[in-house]
MARVEX-626779 format. One record per atom (N, C-alpha, C, O, CB): x, y negated, z negated; residue in three letters. Coordinates in pm, whole numbers, plus 50000, padded with zeros to 5 digits. Last residue first. Glycine has a CB too. Layout:
# residues N
XYZALA/...
# end
This chain:
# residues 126
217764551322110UNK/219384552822193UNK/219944564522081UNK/221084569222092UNK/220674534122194UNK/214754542022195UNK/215694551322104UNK/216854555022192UNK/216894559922305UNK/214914565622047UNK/214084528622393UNK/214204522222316UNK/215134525722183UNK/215824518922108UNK/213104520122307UNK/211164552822470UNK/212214544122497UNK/212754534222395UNK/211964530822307UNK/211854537322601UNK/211954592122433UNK/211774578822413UNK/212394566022412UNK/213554564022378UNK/211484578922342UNK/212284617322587UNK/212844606922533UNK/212414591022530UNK/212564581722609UNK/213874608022581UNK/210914648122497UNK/210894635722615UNK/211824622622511UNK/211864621122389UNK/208724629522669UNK/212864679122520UNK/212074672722427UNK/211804657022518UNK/212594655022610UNK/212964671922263UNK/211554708122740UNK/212544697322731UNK/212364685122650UNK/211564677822708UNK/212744693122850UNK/210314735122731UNK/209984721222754UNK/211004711522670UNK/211024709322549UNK/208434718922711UNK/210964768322783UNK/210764756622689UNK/210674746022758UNK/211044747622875UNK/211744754322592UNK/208734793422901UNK/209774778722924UNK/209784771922855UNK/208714766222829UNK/209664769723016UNK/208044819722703UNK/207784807322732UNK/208734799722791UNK/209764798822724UNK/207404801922636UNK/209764853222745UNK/209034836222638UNK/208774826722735UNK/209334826622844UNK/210304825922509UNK/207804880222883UNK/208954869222885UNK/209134857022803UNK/208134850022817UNK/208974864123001UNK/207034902522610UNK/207014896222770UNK/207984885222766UNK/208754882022676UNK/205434889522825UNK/205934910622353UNK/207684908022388UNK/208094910622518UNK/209054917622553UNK/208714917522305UNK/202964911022373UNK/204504909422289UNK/205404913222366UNK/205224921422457UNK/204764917622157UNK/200794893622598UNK/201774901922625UNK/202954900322536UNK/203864892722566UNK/202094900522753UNK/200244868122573UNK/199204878722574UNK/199744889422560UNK/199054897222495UNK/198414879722680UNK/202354846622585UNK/201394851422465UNK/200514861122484UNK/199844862922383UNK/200594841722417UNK/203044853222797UNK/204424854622728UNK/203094853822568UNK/203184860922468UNK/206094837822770UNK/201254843323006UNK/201514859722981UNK/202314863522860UNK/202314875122820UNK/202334866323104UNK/201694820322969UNK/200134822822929UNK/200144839522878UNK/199594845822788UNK/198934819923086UNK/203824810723106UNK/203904811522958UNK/202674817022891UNK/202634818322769UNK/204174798022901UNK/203534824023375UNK/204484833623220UNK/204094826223106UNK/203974832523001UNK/206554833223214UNK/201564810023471UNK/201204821823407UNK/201824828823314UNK/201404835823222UNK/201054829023478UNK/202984782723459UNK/201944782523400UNK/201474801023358UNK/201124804423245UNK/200974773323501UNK/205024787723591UNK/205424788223518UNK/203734791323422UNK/203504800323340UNK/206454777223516UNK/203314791823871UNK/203964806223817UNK/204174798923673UNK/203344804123598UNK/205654813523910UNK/202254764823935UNK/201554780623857UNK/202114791223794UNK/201694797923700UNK/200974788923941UNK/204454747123997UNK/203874749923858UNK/203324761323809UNK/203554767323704UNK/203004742523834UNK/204744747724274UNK/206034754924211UNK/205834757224011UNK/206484763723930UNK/207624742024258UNK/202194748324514UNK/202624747724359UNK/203084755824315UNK/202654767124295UNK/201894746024274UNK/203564760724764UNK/202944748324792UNK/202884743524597UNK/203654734524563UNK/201144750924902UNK/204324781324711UNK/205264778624768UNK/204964759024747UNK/205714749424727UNK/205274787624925UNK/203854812824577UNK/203134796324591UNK/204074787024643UNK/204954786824557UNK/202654788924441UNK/205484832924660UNK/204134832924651UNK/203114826524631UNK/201924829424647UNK/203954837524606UNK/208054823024649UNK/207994825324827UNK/206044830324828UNK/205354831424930UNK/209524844124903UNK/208474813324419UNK/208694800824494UNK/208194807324650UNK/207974800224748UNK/210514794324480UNK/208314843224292UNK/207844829624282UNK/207284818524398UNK/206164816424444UNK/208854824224228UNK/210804853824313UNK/210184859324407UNK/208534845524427UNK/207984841224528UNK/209904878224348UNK/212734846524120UNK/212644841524224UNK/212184847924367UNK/212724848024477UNK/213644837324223UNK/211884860223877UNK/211864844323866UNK/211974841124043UNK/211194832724087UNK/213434836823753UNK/210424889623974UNK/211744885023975UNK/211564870724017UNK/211254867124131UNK/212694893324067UNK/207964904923733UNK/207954900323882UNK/209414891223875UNK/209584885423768UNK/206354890023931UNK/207224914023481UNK/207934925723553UNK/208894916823680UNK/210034919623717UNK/206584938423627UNK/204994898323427UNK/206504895423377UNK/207604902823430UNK/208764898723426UNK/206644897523238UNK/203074909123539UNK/203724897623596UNK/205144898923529UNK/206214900423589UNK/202914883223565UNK/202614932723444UNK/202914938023549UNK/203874923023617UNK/204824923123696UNK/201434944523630UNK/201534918823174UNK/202554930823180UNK/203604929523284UNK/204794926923269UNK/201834944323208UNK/199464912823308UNK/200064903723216UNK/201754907123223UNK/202744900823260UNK/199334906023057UNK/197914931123407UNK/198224920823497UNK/199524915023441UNK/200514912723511UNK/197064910223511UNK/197184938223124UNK/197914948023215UNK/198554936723314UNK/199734933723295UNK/196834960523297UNK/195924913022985UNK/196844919222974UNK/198104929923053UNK/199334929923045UNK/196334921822914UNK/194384898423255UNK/193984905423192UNK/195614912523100UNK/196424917123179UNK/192994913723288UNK/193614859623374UNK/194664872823354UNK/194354880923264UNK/193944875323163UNK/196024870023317UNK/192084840423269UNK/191934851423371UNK/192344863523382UNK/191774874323395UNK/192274848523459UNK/193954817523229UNK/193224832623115UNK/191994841023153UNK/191174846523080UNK/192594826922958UNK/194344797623374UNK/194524812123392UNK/194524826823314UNK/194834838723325UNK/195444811623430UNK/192104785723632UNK/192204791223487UNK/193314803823482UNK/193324814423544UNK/190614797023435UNK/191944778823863UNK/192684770123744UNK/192524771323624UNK/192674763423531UNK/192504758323743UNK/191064792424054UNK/189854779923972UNK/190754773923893UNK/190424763023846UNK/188394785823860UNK/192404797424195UNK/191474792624278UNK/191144782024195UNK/190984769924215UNK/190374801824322UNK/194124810623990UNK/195154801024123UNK/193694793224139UNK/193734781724096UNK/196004812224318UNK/192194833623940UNK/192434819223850UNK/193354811423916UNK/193184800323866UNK/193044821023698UNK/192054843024176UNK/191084841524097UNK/191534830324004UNK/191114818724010UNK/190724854024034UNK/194844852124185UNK/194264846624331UNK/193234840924236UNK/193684830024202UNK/193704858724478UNK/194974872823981UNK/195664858024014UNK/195434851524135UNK/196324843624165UNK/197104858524013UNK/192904891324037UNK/192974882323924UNK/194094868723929UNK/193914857323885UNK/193334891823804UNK/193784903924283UNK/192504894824262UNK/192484887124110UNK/191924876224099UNK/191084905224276UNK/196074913624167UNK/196584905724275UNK/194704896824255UNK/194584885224217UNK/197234917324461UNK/195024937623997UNK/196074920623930UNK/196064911224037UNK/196054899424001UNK/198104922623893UNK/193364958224078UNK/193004942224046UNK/193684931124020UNK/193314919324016UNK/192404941023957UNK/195474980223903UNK/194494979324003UNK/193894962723922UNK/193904957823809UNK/193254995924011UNK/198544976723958UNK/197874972523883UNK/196614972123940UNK/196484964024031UNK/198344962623840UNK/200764974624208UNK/200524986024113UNK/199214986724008UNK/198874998023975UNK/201764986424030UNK/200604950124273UNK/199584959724371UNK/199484967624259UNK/198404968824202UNK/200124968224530UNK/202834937024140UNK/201374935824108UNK/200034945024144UNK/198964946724085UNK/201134924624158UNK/204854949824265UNK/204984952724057UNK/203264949924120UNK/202534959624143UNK/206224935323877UNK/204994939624500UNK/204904957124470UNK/204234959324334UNK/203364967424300UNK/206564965524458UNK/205054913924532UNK/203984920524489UNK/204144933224479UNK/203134938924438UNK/203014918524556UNK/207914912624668UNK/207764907224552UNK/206394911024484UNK/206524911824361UNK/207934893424571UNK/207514921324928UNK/208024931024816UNK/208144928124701UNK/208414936624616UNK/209084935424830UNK/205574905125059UNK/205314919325003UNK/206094928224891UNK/205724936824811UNK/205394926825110UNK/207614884325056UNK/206354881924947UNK/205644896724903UNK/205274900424792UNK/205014871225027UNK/209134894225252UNK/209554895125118UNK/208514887725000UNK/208744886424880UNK/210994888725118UNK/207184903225466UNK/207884908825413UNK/208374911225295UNK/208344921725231UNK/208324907525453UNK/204354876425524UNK/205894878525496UNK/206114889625411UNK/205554889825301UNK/206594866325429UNK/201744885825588UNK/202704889025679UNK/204254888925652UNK/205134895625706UNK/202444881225776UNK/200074873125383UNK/200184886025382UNK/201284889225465UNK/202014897225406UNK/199044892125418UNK/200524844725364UNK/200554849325300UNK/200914865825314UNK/201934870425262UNK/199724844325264UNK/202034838025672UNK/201064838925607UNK/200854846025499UNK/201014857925530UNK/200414840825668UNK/205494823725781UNK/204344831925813UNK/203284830225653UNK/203604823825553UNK/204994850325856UNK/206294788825809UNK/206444800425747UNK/204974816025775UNK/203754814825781UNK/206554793425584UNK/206274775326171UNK/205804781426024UNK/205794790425927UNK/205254801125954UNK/205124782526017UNK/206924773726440UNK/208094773726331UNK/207464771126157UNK/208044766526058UNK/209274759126381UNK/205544792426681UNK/205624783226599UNK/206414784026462UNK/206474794126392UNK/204464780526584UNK/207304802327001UNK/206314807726863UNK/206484793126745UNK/207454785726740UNK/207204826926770UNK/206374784027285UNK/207444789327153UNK/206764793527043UNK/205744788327000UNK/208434778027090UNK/206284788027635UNK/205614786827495UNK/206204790527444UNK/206884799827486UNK/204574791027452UNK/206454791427859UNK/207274776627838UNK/206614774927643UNK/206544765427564UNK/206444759027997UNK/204934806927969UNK/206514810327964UNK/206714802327909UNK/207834805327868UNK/207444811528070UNK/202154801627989UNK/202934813227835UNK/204244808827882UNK/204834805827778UNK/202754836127832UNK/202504776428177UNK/202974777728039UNK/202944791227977UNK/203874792627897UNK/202204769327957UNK/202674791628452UNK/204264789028363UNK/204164784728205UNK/205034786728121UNK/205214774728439UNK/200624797028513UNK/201004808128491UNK/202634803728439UNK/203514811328400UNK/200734817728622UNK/199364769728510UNK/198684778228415UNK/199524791828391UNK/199354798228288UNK/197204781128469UNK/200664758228714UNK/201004756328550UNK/200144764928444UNK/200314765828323UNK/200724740428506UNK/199194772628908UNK/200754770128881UNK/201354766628711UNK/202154771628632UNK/201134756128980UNK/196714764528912UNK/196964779728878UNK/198544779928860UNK/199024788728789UNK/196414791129009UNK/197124736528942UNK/196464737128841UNK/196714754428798UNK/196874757728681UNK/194954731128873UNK/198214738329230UNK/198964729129076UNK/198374734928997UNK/199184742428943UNK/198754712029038UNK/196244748129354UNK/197324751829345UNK/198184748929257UNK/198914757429208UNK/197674750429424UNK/193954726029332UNK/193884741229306UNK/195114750329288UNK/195024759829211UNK/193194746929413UNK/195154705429436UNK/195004705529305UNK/194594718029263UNK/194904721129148UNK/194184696229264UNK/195384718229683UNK/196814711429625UNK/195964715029476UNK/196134725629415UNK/197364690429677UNK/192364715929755UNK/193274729329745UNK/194344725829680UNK/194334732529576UNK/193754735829877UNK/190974690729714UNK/191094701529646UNK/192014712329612UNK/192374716829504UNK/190444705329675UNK/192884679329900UNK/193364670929821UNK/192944682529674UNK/193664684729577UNK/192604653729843UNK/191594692530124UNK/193134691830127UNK/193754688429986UNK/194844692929950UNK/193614680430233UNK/188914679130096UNK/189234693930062UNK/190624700530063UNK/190844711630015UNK/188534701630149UNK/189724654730140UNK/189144660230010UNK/189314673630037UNK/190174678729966UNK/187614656429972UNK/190114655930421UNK/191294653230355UNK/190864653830204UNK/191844653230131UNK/191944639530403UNK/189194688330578UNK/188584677430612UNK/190104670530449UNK/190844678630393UNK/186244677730597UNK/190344704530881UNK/190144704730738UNK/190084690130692UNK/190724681130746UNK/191284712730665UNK/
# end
């Protein structure tokens, strides 16, 4: 046997060797799962599913940045949704949600009010 073809086989052997130990040596990745797959984002949309279309209407204005998008019913069905189900359905902007209650809190009587906004302080005034 000639010493390249010695030098093939080894490397033929290494090479099917590590191929059958990495799956073993593999870790699931430490990312939050995907929109649809987490559990408790599902159960935080229950109120919205109920609503035919609400979930495409806020996906829809999330996209474009409008959010008078929202249709009253939607409107309704948001305010329904628990302040801290929120943070696990935008995770990446912690603004939108506020942005829809206060949008919903006028479309919708006696929905949630508005966040108030904190008066700014000016400088110089003590």
């Amino acid at each position: 046997m000639s010493h390249a073809s010695v030098n093939f086989s080894i490397a033929l052997i290494l090479a099917c060797v590590f191929i059958v130990i990495a799956p073993g040596l593999a870790a699931e990745p430490e990312f939050p799962p995907l929109f649809g797959q987490d559990p408790n984002v599902a159960k935080c949309l229950s109120t919205l599913q109920s609503v035919q279309g609400c979930v495409q209407e806020i996906i829809t204005s999330f996209l474009s940045h409008q959010v008078k998008l929202i249709g009253p019913a939607c409107c309704k069905a948001l305010n329904e949704v628990d302040d801290n189900c929120w943070p696990k359905v935008f995770p990446l902007d912690p603004f939108f949600p506020t942005l829809l209650k206060n949008y919903c809190a006028t479309v919708v009587p006696g929905g949630a009010s508005p966040t108030p906004t904190p008066p700014a302080k000016l400088l110089g005034n003590n």
